[in-house]
N, CA and C atoms as an extended XYZ file, in Angstrom:
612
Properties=species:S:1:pos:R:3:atomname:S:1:resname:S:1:resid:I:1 pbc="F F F"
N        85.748      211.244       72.662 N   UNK     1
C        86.143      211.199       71.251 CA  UNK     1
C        85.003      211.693       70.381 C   UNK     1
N        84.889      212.098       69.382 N   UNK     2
C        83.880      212.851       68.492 CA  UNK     2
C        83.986      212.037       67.190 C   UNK     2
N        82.202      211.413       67.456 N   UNK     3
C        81.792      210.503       66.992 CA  UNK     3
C        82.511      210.789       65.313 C   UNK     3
N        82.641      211.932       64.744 N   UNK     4
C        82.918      212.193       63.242 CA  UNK     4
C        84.449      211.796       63.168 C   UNK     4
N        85.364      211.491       63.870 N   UNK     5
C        86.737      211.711       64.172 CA  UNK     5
C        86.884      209.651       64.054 C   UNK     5
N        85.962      208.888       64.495 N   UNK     6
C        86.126      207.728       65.093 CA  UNK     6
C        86.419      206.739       64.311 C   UNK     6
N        87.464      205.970       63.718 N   UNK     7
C        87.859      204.964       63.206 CA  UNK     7
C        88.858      205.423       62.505 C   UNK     7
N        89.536      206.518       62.769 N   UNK     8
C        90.608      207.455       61.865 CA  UNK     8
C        91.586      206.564       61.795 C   UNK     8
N        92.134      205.549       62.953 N   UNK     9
C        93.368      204.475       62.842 CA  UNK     9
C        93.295      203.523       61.622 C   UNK     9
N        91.651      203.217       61.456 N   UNK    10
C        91.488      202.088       60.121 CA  UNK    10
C        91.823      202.700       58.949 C   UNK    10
N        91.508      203.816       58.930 N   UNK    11
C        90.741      204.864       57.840 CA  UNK    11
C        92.348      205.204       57.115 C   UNK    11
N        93.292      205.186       57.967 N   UNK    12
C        94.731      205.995       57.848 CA  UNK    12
C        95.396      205.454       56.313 C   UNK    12
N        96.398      206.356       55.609 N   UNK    13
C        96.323      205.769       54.145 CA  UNK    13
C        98.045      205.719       54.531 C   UNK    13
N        98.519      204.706       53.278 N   UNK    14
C        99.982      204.251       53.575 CA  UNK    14
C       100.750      205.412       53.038 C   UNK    14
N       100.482      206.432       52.481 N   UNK    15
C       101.232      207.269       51.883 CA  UNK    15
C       101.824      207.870       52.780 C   UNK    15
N       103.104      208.214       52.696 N   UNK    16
C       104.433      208.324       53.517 CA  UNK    16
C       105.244      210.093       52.671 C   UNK    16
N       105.252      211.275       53.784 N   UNK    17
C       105.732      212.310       53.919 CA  UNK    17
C       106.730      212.568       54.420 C   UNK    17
N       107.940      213.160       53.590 N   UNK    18
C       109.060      213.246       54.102 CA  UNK    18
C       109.179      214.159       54.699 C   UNK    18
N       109.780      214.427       55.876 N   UNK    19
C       110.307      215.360       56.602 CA  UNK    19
C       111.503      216.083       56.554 C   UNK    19
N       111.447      217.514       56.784 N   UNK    20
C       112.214      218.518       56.325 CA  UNK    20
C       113.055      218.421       57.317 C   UNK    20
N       114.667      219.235       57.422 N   UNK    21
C       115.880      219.658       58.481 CA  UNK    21
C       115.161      220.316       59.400 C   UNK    21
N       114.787      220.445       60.774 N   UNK    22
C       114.393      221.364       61.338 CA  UNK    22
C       115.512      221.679       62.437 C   UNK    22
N       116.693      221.394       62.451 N   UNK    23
C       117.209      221.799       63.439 CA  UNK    23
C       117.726      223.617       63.559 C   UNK    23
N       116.817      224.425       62.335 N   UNK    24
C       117.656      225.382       62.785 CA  UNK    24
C       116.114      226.624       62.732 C   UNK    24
N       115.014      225.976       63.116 N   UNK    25
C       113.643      226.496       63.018 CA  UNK    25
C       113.392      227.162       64.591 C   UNK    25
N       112.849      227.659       64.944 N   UNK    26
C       112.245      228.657       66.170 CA  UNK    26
C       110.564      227.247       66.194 C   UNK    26
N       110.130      227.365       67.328 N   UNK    27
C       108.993      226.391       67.548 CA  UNK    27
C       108.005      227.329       68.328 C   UNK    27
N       106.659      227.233       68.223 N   UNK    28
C       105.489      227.576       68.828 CA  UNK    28
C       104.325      227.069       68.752 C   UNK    28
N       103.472      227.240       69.949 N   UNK    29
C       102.364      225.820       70.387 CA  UNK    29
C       100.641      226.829       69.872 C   UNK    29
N        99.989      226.130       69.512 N   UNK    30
C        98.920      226.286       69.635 CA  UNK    30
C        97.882      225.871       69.527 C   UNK    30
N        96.563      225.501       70.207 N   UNK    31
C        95.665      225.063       69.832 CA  UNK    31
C        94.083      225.010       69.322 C   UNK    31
N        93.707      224.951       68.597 N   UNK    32
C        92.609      225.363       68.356 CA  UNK    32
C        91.745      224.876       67.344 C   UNK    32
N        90.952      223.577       68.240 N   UNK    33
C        90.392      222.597       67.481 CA  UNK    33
C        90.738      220.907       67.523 C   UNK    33
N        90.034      220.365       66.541 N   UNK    34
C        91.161      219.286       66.365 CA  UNK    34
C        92.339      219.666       65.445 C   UNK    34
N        92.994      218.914       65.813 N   UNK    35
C        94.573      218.825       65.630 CA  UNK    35
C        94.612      218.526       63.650 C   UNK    35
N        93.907      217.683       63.242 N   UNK    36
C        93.652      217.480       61.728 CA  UNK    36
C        94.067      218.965       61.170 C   UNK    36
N        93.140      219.879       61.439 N   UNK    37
C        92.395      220.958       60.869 CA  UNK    37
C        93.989      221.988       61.215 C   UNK    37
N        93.679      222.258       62.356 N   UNK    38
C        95.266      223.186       62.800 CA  UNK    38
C        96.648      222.784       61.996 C   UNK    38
N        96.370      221.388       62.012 N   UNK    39
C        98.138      221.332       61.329 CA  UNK    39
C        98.033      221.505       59.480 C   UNK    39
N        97.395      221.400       59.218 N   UNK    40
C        96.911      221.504       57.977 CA  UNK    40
C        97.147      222.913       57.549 C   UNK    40
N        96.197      223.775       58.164 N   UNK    41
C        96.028      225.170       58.106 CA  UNK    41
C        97.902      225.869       58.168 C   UNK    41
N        98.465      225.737       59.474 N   UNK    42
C        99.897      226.153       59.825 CA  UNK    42
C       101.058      225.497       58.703 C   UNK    42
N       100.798      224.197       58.312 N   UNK    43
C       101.002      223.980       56.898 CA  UNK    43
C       101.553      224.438       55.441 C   UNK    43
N       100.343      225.166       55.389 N   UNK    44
C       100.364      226.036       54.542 CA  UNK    44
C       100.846      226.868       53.872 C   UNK    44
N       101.167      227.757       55.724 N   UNK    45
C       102.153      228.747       55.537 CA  UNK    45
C       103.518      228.723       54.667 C   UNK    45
N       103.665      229.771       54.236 N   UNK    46
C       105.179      230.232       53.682 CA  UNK    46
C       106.035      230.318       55.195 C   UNK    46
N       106.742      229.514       54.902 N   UNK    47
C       107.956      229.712       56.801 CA  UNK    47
C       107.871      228.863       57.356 C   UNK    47
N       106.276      227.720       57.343 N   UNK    48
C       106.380      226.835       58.294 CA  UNK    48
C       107.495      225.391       57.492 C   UNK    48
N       108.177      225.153       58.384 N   UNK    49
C       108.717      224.110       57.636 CA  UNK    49
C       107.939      222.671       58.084 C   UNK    49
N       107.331      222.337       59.396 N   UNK    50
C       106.861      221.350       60.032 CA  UNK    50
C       105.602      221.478       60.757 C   UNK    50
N       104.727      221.100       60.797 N   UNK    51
C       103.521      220.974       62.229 CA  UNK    51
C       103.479      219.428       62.645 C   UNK    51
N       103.876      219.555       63.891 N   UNK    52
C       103.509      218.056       64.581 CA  UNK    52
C       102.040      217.937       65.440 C   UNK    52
N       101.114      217.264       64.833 N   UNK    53
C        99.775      217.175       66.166 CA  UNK    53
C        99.892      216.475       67.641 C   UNK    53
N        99.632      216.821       68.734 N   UNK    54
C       100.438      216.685       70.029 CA  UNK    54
C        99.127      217.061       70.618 C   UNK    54
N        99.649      216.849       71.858 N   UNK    55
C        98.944      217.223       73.383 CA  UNK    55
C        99.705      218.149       74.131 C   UNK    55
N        99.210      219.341       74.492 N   UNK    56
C        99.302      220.186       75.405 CA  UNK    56
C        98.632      220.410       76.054 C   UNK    56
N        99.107      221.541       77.727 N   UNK    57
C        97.692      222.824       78.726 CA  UNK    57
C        97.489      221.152       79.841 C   UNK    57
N        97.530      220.113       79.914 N   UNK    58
C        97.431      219.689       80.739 CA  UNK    58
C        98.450      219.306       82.049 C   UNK    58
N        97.498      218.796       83.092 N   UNK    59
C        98.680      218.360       84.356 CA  UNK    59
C        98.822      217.086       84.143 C   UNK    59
N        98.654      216.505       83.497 N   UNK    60
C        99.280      215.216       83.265 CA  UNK    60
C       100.569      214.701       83.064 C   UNK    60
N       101.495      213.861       83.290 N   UNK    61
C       102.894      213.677       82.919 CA  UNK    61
C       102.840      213.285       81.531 C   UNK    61
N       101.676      212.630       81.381 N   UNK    62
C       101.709      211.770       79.344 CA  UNK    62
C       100.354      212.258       78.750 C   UNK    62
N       100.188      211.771       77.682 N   UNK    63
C        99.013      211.700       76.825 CA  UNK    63
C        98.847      210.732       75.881 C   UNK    63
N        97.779      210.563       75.375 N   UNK    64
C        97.019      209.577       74.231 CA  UNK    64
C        95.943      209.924       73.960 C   UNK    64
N        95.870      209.585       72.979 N   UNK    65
C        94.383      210.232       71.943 CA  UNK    65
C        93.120      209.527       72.869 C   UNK    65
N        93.403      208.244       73.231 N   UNK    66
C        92.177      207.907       74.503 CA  UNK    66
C        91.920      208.889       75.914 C   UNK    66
N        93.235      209.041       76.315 N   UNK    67
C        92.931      210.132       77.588 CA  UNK    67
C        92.147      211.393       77.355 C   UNK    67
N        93.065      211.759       76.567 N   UNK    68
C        92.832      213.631       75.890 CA  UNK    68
C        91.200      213.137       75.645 C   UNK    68
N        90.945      212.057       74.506 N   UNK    69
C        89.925      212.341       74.229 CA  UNK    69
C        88.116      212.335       75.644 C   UNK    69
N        88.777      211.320       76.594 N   UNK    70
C        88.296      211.204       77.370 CA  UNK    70
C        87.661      212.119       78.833 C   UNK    70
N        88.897      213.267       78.060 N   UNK    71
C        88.655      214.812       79.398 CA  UNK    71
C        89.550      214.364       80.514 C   UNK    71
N        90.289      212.907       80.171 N   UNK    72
C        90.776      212.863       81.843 CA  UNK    72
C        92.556      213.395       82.062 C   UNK    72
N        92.749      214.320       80.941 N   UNK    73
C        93.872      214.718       81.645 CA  UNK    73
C        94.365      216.359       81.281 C   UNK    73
N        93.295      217.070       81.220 N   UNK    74
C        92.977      218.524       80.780 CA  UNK    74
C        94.096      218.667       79.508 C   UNK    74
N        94.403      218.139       79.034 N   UNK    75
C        95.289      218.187       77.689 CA  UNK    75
C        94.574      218.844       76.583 C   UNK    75
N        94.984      219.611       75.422 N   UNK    76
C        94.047      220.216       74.973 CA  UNK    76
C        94.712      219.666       73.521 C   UNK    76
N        93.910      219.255       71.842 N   UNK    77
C        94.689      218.924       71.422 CA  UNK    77
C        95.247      220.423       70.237 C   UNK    77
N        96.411      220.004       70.123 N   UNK    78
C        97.757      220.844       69.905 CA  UNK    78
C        98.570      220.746       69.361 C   UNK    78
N        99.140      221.673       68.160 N   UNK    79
C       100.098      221.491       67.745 CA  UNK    79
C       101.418      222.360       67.595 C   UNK    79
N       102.795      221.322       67.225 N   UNK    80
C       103.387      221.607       67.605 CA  UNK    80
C       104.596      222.613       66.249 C   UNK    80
N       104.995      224.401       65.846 N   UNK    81
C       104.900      224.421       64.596 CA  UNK    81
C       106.399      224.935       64.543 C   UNK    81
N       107.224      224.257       63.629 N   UNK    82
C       108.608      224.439       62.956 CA  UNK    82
C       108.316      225.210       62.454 C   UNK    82
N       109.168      226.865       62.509 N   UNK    83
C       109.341      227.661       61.445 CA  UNK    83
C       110.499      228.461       61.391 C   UNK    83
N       110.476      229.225       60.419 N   UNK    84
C       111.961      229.895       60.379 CA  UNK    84
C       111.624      231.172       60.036 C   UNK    84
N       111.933      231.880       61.483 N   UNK    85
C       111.960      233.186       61.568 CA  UNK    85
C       112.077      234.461       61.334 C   UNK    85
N       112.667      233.644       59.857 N   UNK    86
C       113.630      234.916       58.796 CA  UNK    86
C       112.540      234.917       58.005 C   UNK    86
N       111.750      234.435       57.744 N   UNK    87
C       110.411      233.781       56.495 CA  UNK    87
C       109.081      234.502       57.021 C   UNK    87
N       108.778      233.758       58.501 N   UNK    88
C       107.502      233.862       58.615 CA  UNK    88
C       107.637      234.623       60.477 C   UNK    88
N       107.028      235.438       60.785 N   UNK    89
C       107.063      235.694       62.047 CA  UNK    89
C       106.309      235.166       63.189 C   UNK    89
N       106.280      235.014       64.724 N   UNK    90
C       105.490      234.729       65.368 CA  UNK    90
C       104.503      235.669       65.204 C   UNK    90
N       104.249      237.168       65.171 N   UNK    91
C       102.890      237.733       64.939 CA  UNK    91
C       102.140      237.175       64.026 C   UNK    91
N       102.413      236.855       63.062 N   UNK    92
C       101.776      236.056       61.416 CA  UNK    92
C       101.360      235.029       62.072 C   UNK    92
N       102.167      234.186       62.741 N   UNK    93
C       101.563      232.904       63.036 CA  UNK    93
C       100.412      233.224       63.893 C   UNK    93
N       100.472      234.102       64.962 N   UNK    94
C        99.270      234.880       65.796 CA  UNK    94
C        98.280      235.035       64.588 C   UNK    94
N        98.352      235.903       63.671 N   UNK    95
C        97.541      236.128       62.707 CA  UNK    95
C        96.589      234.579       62.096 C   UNK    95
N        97.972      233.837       61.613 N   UNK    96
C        96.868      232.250       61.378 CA  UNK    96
C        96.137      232.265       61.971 C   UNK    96
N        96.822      231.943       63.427 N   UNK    97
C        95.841      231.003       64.172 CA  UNK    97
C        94.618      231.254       64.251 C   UNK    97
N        94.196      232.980       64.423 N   UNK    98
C        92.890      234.135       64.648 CA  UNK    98
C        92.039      233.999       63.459 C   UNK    98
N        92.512      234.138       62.243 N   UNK    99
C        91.899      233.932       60.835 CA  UNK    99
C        91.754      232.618       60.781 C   UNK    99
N        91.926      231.893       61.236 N   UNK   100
C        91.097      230.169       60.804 CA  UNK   100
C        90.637      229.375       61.941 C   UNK   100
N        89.929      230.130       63.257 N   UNK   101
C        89.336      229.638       63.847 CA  UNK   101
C        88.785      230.800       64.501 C   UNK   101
N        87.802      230.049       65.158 N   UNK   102
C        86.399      231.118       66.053 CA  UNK   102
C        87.092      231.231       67.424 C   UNK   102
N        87.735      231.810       67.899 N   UNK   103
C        88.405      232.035       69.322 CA  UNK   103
C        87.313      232.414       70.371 C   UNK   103
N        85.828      232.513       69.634 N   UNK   104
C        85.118      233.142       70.502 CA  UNK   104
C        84.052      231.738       71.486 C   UNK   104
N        84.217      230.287       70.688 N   UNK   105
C        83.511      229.477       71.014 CA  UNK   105
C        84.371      228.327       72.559 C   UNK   105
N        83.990      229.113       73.828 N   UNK   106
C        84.993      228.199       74.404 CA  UNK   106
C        84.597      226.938       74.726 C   UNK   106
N        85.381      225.652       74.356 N   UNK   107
C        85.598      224.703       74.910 CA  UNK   107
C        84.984      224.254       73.412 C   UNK   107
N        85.308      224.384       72.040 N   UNK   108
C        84.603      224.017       71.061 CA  UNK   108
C        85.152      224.590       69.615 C   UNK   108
N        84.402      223.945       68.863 N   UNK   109
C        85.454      224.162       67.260 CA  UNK   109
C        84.835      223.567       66.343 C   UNK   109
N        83.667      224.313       65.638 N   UNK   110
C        83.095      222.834       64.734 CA  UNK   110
C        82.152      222.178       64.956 C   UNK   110
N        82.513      220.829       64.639 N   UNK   111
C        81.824      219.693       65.525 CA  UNK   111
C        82.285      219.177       66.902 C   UNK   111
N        83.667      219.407       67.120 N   UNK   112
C        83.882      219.193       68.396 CA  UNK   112
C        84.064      219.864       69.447 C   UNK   112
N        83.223      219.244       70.856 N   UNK   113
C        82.983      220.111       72.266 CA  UNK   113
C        84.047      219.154       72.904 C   UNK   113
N        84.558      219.965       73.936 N   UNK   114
C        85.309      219.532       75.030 CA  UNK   114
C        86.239      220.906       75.673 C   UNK   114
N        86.850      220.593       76.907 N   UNK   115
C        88.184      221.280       76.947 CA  UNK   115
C        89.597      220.866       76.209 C   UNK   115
N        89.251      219.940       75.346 N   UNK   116
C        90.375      218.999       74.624 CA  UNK   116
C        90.550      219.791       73.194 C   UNK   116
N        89.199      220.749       72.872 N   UNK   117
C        89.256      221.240       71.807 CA  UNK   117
C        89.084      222.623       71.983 C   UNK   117
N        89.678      223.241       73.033 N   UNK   118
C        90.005      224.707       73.131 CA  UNK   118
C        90.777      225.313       72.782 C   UNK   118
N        90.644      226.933       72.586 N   UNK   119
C        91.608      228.035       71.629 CA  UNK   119
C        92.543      228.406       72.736 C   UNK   119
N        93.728      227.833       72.509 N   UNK   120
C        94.684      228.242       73.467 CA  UNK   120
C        96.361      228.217       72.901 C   UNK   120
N        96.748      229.435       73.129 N   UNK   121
C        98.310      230.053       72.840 CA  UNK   121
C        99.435      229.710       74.264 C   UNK   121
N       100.499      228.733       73.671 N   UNK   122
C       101.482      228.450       74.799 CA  UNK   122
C       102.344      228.765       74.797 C   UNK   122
N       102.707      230.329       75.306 N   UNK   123
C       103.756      230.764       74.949 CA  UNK   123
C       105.033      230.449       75.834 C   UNK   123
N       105.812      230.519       75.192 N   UNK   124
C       107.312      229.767       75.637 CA  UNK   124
C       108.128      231.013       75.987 C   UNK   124
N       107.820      232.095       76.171 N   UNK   125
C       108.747      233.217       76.762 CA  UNK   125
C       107.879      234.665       76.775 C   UNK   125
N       108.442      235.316       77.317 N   UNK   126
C       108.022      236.914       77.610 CA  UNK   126
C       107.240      237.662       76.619 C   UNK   126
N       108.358      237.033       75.470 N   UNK   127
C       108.179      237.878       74.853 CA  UNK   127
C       106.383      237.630       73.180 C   UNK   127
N       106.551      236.019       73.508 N   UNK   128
C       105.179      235.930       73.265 CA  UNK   128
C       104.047      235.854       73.519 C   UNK   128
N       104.277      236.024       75.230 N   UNK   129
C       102.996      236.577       75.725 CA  UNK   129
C       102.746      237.582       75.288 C   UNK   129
N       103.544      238.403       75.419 N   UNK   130
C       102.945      240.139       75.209 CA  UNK   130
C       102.695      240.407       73.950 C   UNK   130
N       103.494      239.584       72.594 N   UNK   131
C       102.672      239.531       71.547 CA  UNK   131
C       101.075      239.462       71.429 C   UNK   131
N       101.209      238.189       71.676 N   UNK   132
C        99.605      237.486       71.586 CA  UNK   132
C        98.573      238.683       72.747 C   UNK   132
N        98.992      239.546       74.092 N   UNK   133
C        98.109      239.899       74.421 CA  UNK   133
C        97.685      241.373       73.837 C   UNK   133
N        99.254      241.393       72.824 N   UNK   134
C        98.956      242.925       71.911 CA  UNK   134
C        98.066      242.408       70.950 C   UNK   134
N        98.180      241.113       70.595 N   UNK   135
C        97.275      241.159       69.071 CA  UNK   135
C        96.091      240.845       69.613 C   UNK   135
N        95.388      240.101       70.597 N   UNK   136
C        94.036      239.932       71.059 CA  UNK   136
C        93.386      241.493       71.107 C   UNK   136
N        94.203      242.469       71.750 N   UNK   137
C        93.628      243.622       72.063 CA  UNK   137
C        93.708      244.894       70.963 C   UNK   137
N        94.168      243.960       69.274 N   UNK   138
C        94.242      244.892       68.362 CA  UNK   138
C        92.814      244.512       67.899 C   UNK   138
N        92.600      242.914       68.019 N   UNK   139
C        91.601      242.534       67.666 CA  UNK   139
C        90.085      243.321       68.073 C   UNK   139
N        90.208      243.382       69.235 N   UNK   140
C        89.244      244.172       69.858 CA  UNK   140
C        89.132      244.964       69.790 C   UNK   140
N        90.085      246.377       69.137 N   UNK   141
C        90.513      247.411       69.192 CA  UNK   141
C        89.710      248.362       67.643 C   UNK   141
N        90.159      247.167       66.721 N   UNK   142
C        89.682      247.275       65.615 CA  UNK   142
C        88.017      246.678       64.952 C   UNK   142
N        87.665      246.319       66.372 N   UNK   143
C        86.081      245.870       66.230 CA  UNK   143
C        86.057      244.438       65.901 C   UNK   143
N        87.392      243.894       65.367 N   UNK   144
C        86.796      242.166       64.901 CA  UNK   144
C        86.324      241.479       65.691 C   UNK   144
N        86.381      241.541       66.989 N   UNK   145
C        85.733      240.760       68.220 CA  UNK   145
C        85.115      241.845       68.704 C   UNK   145
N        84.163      241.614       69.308 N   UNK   146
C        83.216      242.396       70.703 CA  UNK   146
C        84.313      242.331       71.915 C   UNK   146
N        84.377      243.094       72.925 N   UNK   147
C        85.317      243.366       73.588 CA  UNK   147
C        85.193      242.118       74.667 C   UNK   147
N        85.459      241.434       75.387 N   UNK   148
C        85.842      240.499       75.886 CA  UNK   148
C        85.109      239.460       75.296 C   UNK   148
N        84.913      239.144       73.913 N   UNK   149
C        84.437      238.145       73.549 CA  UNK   149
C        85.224      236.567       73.226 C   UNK   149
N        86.591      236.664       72.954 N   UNK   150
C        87.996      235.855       73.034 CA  UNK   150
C        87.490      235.143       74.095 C   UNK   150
N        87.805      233.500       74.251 N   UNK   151
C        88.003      232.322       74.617 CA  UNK   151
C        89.681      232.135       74.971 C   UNK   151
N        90.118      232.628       74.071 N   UNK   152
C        91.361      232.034       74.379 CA  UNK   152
C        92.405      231.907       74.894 C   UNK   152
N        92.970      230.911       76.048 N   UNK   153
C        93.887      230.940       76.759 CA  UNK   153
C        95.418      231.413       76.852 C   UNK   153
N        95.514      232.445       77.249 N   UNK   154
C        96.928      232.295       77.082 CA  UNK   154
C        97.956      231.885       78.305 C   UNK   154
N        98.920      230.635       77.807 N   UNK   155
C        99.291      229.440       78.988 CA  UNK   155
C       100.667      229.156       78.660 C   UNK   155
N       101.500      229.416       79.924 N   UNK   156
C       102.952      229.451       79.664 CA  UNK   156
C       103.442      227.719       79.200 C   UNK   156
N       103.890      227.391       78.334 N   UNK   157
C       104.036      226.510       77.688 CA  UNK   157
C       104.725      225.418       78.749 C   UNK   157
N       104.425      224.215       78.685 N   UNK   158
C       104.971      223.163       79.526 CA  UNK   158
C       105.833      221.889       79.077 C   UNK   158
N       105.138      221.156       78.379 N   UNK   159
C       105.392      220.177       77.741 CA  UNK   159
C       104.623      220.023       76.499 C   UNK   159
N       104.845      219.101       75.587 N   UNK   160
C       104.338      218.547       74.499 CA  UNK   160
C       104.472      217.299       74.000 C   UNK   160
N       103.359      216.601       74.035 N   UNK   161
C       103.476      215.680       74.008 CA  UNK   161
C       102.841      214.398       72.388 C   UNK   161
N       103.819      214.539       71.455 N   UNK   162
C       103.443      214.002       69.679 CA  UNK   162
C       102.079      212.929       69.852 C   UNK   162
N       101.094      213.529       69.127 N   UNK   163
C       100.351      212.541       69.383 CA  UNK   163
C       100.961      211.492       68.136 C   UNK   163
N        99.959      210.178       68.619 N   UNK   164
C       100.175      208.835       67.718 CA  UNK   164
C       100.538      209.151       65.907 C   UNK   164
N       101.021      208.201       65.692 N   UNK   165
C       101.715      208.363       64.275 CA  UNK   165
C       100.769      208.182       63.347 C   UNK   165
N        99.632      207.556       63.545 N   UNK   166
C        98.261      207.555       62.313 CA  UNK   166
C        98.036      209.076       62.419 C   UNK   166
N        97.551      209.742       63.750 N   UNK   167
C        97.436      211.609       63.278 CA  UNK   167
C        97.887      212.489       62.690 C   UNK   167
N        99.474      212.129       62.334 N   UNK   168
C       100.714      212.686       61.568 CA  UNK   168
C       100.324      213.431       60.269 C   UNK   168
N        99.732      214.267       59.509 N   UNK   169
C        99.474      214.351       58.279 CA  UNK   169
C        98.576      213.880       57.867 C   UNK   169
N        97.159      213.767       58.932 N   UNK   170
C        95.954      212.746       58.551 CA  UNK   170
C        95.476      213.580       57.423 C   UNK   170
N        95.726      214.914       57.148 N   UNK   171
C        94.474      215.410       56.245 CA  UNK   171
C        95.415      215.314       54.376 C   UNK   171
N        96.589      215.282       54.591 N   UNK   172
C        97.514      214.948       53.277 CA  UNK   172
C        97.277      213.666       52.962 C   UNK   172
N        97.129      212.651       54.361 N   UNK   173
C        97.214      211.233       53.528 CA  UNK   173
C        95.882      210.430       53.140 C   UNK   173
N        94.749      211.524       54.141 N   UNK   174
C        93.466      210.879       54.283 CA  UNK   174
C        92.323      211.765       53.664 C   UNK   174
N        92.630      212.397       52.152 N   UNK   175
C        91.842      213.433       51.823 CA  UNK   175
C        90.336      212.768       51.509 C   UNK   175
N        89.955      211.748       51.524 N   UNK   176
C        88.787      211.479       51.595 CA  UNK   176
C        87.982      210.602       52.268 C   UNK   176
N        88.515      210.727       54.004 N   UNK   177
C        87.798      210.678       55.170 CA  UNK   177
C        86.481      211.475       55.021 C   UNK   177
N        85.760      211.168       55.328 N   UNK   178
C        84.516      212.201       55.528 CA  UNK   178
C        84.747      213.260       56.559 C   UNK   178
N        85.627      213.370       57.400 N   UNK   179
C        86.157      214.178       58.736 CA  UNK   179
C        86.466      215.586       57.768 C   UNK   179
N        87.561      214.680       57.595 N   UNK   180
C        88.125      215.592       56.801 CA  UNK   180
C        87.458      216.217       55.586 C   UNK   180
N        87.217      215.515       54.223 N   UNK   181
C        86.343      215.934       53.133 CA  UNK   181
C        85.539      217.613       54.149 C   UNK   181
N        84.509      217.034       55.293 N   UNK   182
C        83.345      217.861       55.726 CA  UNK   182
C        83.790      218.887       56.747 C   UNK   182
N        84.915      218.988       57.293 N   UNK   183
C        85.429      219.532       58.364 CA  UNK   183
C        86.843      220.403       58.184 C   UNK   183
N        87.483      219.224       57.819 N   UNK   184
C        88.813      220.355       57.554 CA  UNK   184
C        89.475      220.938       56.684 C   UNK   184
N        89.348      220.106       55.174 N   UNK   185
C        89.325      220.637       54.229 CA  UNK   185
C        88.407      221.996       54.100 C   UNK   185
N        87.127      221.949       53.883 N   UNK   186
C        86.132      223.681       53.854 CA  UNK   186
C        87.091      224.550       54.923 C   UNK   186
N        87.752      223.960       56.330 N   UNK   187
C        88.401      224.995       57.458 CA  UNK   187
C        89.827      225.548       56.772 C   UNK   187
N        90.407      224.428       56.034 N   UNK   188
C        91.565      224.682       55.151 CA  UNK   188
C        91.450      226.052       53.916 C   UNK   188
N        90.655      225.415       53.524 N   UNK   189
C        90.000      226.043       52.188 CA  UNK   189
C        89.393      228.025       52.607 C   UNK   189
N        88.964      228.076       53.897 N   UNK   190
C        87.803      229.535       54.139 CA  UNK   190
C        89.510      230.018       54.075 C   UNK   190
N        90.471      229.721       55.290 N   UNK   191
C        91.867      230.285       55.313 CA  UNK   191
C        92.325      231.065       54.088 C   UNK   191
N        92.831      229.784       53.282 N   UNK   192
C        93.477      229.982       52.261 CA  UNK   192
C        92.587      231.439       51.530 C   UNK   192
N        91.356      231.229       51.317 N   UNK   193
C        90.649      232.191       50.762 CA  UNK   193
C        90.582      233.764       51.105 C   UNK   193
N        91.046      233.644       52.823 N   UNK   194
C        91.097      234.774       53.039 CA  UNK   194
C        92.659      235.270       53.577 C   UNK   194
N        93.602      234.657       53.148 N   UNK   195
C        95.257      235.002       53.755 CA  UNK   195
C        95.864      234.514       52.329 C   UNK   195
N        95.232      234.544       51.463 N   UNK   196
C        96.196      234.192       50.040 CA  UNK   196
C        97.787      234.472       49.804 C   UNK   196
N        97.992      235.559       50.610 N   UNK   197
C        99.367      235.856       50.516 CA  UNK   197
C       100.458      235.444       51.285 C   UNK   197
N        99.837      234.402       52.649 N   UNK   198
C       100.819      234.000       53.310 CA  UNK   198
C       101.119      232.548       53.164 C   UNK   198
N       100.330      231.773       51.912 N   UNK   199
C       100.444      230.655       51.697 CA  UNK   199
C       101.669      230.040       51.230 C   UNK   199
N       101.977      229.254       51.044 N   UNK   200
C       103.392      228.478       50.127 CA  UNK   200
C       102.562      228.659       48.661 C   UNK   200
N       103.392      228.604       47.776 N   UNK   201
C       103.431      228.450       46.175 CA  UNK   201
C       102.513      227.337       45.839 C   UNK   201
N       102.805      226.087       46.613 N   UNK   202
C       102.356      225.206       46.359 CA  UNK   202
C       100.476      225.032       46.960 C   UNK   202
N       100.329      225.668       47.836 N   UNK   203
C        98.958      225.665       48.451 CA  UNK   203
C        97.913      226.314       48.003 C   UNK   203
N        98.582      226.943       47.002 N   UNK   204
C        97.316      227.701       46.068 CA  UNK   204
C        96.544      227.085       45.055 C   UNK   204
């Protein structure tokens, strides 16, 4: 667990977020970082209607924020993102994920080290693998990375598993955690600064 992350269950605020229809949204996994910071960021977006923070990438049958955090069940943490396809595309969402995190630091993000906090894409069909391995190699293509400098996994999607209900929207309900305040908010904030146009109305 990462010592900056630790007492987040006490810390958690009663304010209560309603949840949108998602039964008619397209879903895709990714991870990169803690889970605070990622769902926040995907958020944002214009299209996303939902991000759930979860556990994925491991062989484990379950998860919990004690295991994951513990390394003992290669789970990586992950989230899970509602969107609607007509709005926002899976390449864009490729695009988030690349623009608000370092894909180049493996097993790390920040302040937090582990394999729990690795850059990893779970794609759920054919056809987003070959996305994600076109856009890694535009990346490279166009100089933003050094040529095999990418960390990041790409892992046919398995399960997912919601993490605990205090993680739910920690950075909406808990804007002045110090985690958050020092960590994910500034990670929220560099995004927004540099993708202004794919934000919601409201995130500006």
């Amino acid at each position: 667990m990462s010592k900056s992350k630790d007492g987040a269950m006490m810390a958690q605020s009663q304010v209560s977020v309603p949840k949108p229809d998602l039964t008619s949204m397209e879903k895709a996994y990714f991870a990169s970082g803690c889970f605070w910071c990622v769902e926040a960021v995907f958020e944002s977006v214009l299209g996303v209607a939902e991000v759930v923070s979860g556990y994925a990438g491991g062989s484990a049958k379950d998860a919990n924020y004690e295991l994951v955090s513990a390394g003992s069940t290669d789970h990586a943490e992950a989230v899970e993102i509602y969107y609607d396809p007509k709005v926002v595309s899976f390449e864009t969402l490729l695009q988030v994920f690349f623009d608000s995190h370092d894909p180049t630091t493996k097993d790390r993000q920040g302040p937090d080290a582990g394999r729990q906090y690795r850059s990893a894409i779970f794609y759920r069909n054919e056809s987003e693998k070959a996305q994600s391995e076109k856009y890694i190699k535009s990346l490279y293509d166009d100089g933003v990375f050094r040529p095999g400098s990418i960390s990041t996994e790409l892992t046919p999607f398995d399960a997912f598993y919601p993490a605990e209900s205090y993680h739910q929207d920690f950075e909406k309900r808990n804007p002045n955690h110090p985690y958050i305040r020092n960590v994910s908010i500034p990670r929220l904030k560099r995004f927004e600064s540099k993708r202004p146009e794919l934000l919601k109305k409201e995130s500006h």
